[in-house]
KELUM-340312 format. One record per residue (C-alpha): residue number from 1; x, y, z. Coordinates in nm, 3 decimals, padded with zeros to 5 digits. Layout:
% KELUM-340312
R     k         u         v         w
R   NUM         X         Y         Z
...
END
This chain:
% KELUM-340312
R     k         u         v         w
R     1    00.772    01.945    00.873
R     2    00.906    01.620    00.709
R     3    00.714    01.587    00.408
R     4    00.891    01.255    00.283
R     5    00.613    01.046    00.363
R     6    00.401    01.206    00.062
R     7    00.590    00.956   -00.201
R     8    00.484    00.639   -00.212
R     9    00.819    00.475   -00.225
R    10    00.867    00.571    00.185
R    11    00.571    00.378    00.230
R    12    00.710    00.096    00.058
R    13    01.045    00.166    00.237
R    14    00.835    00.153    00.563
R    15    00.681   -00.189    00.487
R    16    01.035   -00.308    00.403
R    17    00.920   -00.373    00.015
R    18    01.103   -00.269   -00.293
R    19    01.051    00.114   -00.331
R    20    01.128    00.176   -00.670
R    21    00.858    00.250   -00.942
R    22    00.867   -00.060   -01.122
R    23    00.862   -00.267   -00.782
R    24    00.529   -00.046   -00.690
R    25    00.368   -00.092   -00.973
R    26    00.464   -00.445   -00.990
R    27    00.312   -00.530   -00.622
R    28   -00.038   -00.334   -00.745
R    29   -00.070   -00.501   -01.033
R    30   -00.023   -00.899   -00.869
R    31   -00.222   -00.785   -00.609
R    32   -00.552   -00.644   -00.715
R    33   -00.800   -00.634   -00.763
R    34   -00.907   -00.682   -00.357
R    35   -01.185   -00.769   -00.267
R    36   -01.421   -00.471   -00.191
R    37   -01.515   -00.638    00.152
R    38   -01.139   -00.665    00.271
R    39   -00.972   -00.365    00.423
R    40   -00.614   -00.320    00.294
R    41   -00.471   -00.360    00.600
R    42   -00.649   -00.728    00.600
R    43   -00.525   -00.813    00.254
R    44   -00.368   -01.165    00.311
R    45   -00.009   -01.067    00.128
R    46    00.087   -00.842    00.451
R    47    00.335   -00.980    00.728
R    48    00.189   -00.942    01.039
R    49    00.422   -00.642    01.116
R    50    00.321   -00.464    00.834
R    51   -00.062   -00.551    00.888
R    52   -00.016   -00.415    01.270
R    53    00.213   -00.128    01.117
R    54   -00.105   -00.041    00.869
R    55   -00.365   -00.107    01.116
R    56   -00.218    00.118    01.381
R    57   -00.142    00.375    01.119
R    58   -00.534    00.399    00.985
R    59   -00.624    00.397    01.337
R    60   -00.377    00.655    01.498
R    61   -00.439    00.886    01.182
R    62   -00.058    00.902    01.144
R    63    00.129    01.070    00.877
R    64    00.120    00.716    00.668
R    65   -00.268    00.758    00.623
R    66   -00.236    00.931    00.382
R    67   -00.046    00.736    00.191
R    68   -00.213    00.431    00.303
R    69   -00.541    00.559    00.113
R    70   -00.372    00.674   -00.175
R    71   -00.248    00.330   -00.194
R    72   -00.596    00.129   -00.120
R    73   -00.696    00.399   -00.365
R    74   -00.485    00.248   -00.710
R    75   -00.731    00.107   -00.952
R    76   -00.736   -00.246   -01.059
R    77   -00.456   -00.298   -01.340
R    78   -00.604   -00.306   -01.694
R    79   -00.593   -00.618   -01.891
R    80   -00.319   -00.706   -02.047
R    81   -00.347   -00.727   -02.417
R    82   -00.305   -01.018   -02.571
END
Protein backbone atom coordinates (compact mmCIF):
# COMPACT_ATOMS: atom_id res chain seq x y z
CA UNK A 1 0.00 0.00 0.00
CA UNK A 2 1.22 3.53 -1.02
CA UNK A 3 1.24 5.38 2.05
CA UNK A 4 2.59 8.77 0.47
CA UNK A 5 -0.57 10.42 0.68
CA UNK A 6 -0.26 10.60 4.68
CA UNK A 7 2.11 13.90 4.33
CA UNK A 8 0.59 16.81 3.69
CA UNK A 9 2.98 18.07 1.12
CA UNK A 10 1.35 15.25 -1.59
CA UNK A 11 -1.73 16.94 -0.97
CA UNK A 12 -0.32 20.13 -1.78
CA UNK A 13 1.56 18.44 -4.69
CA UNK A 14 -1.93 17.14 -5.76
CA UNK A 15 -3.55 20.62 -5.77
CA UNK A 16 -0.51 21.81 -7.78
CA UNK A 17 0.53 24.30 -4.69
CA UNK A 18 3.92 24.72 -3.21
CA UNK A 19 4.60 21.58 -1.03
CA UNK A 20 7.20 22.59 1.12
CA UNK A 21 6.68 23.42 4.90
CA UNK A 22 7.03 26.99 4.78
CA UNK A 23 4.65 27.20 1.59
CA UNK A 24 1.98 25.05 3.85
CA UNK A 25 2.13 26.92 6.56
CA UNK A 26 2.17 30.03 4.62
CA UNK A 27 -1.26 29.13 2.62
CA UNK A 28 -2.95 28.24 6.35
CA UNK A 29 -2.02 31.10 7.83
CA UNK A 30 -3.46 33.77 4.75
CA UNK A 31 -6.22 31.68 4.60
CA UNK A 32 -7.97 31.18 7.86
CA UNK A 33 -9.68 31.50 9.69
CA UNK A 34 -12.87 30.07 7.32
CA UNK A 35 -15.80 30.60 7.97
CA UNK A 36 -17.43 27.79 10.09
CA UNK A 37 -20.45 27.69 7.58
CA UNK A 38 -18.13 27.10 4.43
CA UNK A 39 -16.92 23.63 3.66
CA UNK A 40 -13.23 23.59 2.62
CA UNK A 41 -13.85 22.40 -0.49
CA UNK A 42 -16.12 25.75 -1.00
CA UNK A 43 -13.44 28.05 0.31
CA UNK A 44 -13.29 30.75 -2.50
CA UNK A 45 -9.17 30.51 -2.93
CA UNK A 46 -9.64 26.93 -4.78
CA UNK A 47 -9.48 26.65 -8.73
CA UNK A 48 -12.26 24.95 -9.86
CA UNK A 49 -10.11 21.78 -10.50
CA UNK A 50 -8.98 21.64 -7.21
CA UNK A 51 -12.56 22.41 -5.69
CA UNK A 52 -13.96 19.38 -8.03
CA UNK A 53 -10.62 17.42 -7.12
CA UNK A 54 -11.63 18.06 -3.16
CA UNK A 55 -15.22 17.65 -3.62
CA UNK A 56 -14.96 14.31 -5.36
CA UNK A 57 -12.33 13.25 -2.93
CA UNK A 58 -14.70 13.95 0.41
CA UNK A 59 -17.35 12.36 -1.50
CA UNK A 60 -15.65 9.15 -2.98
CA UNK A 61 -13.89 8.68 0.54
CA UNK A 62 -10.57 8.44 -1.37
CA UNK A 63 -7.22 8.11 0.08
CA UNK A 64 -6.97 12.22 0.09
CA UNK A 65 -9.76 12.33 2.85
CA UNK A 66 -7.78 11.93 5.06
CA UNK A 67 -5.65 14.42 4.44
CA UNK A 68 -8.32 16.68 3.37
CA UNK A 69 -9.63 16.69 7.14
CA UNK A 70 -6.43 16.93 8.62
CA UNK A 71 -6.13 19.95 6.57
CA UNK A 72 -9.79 21.61 7.27
CA UNK A 73 -8.63 20.47 10.69
CA UNK A 74 -5.40 23.29 11.19
CA UNK A 75 -6.39 25.84 13.71
CA UNK A 76 -6.66 29.46 13.00
CA UNK A 77 -2.99 31.04 13.07
CA UNK A 78 -2.26 32.90 16.36
CA UNK A 79 -1.82 36.57 16.34
CA UNK A 80 1.04 37.88 15.43
CA UNK A 81 2.78 39.84 18.07
CA UNK A 82 3.29 43.10 17.65
Amino acid sequence: MDNSVDDPSTLFDQLGLPSHAVAIKTFVHWRRPLDPKTPLQQASWWTPAQAEFLTQAIEEDSNWAGQIDELDALPQPAPEAS
